[in-house]
C-alpha positions in Angstrom: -10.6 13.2 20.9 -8.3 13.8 18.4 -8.3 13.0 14.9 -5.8 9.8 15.2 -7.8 8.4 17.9 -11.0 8.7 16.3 -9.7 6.8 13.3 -8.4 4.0 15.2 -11.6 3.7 17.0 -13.3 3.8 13.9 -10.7 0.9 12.2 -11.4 -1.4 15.1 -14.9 -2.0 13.7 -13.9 -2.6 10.0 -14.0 -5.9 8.5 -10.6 -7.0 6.2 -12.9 -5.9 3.0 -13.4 -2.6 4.7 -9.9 -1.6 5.5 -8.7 -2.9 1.8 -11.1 -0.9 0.1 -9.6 2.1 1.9 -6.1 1.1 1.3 -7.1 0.4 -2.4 -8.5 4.0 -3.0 -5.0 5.2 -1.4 -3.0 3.0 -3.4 -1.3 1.5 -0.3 -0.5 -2.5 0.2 -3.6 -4.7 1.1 -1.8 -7.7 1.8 -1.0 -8.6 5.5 -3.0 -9.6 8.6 -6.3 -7.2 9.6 -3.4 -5.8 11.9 -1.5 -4.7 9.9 -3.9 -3.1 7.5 -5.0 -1.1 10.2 -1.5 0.0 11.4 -0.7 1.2 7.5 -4.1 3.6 7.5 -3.0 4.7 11.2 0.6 5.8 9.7 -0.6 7.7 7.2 -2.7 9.9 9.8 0.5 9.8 12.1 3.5 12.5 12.4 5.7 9.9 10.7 4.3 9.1 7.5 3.6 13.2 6.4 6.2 13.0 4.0 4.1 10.1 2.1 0.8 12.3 2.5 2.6 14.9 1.3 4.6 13.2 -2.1 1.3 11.3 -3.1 -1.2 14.6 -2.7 -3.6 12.9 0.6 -3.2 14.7 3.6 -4.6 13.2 7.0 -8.0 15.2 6.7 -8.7 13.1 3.5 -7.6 9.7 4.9 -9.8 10.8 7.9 -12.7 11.0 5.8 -12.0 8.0 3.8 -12.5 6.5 6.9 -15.3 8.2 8.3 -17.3 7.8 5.3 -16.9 4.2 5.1 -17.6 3.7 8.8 -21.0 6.1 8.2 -21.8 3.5 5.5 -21.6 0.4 8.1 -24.0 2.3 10.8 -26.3 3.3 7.7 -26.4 -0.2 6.2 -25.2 -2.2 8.9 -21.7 -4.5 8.0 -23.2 -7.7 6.3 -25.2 -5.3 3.9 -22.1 -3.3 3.1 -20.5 -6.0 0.5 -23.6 -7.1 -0.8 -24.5 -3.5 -2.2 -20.6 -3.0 -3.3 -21.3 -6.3 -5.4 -25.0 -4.6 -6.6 -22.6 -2.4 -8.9 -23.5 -3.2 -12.9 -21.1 -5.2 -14.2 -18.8 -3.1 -17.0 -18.4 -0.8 -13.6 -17.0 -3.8 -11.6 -14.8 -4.9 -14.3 -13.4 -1.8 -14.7 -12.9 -1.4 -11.2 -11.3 -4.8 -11.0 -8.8 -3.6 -14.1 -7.8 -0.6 -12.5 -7.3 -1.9 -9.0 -5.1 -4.8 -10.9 -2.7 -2.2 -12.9 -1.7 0.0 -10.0 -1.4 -3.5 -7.9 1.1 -4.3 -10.7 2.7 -1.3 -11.3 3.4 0.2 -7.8 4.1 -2.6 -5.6 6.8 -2.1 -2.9 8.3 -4.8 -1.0 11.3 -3.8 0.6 13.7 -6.0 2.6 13.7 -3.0 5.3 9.9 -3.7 5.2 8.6 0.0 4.3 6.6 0.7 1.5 7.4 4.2 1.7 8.7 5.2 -2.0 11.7 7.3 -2.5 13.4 9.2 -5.3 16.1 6.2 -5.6 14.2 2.8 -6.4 15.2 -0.3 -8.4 12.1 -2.5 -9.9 12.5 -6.5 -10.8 12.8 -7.1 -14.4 10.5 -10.2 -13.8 7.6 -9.4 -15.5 5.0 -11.1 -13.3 7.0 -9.7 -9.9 7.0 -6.1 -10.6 8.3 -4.8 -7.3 9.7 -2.0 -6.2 12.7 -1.8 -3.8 15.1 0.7 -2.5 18.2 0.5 -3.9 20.3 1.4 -0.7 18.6 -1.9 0.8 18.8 -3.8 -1.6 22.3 -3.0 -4.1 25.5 -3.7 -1.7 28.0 -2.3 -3.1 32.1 -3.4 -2.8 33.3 -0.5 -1.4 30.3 2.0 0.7 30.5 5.4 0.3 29.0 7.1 3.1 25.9 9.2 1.7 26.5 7.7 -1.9 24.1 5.6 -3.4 25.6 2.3 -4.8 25.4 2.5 -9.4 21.9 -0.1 -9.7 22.9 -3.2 -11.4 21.7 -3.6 -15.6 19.1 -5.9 -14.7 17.7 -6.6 -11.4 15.9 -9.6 -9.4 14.6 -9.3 -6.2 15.5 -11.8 -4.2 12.4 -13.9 -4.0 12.8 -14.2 -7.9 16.0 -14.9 -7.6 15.4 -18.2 -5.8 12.8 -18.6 -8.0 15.4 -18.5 -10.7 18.0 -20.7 -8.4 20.3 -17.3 -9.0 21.4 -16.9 -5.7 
């Protein structure tokens, strides 16, 4: 069994806590349906995501063990036990988890029209201070006249387009 398909046996078993906590540690999305969670871990360990693993420094063989280890702990403990003794951490610990899980969700969000969260060398981030996403500019600037292999000039100030509503700034 190879090392994909031992993961996504291994994925099937996790609970929605389990699968964030992973995501959390590799600074991935945890929004979406348990699906989907499981589908962004599986992409990292496929073929097509090794320039991601690659850019942010975790290869496959540490995602693998991400996931190994936390499934180790649900045998060891058994699953309703699992978030119970996450929770028995002392309390300046889980605060300053809580802080540091908050900043990077902040700071490196991407939400993409094209849907990928993949980040690139040419990304444009809302100025809305409580949005803070990141898109790529290709998707999201359309310029008057395309150039082919040119990215469009990114606009002064940028809204995504969810703030823009927001605004009623279509």
């Amino acid at each position: 069994m190879d090392l994909v398909d031992s993961c996504k046996d291994k994925l099937a078993y996790f609970r929605i806590k389990e699968l964030k906590d992973i995501l959390t540690q590799l600074g991935l999305s945890k929004q979406g349906k348990k699906q989907d969670l499981v589908d962004r871990i599986l992409a990292i360990l496929s073929n097509d995501r090794g320039i991601w693993a690659k850019k942010n420094a975790v290869g496959k063989d540490e995602v693998a063990k991400l996931v190994d280890d936390t499934y180790r702990k649900m045998q060891v403990s058994g699953a309703p036990d699992l978030a119970s003794k996450s929770q028995g951490i002392s309390d300046s610990t889980n605060v300053k988890l809580k802080e540091e899980s908050e900043d990077s969700f902040q700071m490196d969000k991407i939400r993409c029209l094209c849907g990928s969260t993949l980040p690139t060398d040419s990304m444009i981030k809302c100025e809305d201070p409580r949005c803070n996403d990141w898109q790529h500019i290709a998707c999201v600037v359309i310029p008057e006249k395309p150039l082919e292999g040119v990215l469009p000039t990114p606009p002064e100030t940028f809204y995504c387009e969810i703030c823009r509503l927001n605004r009623a700034d279509p």
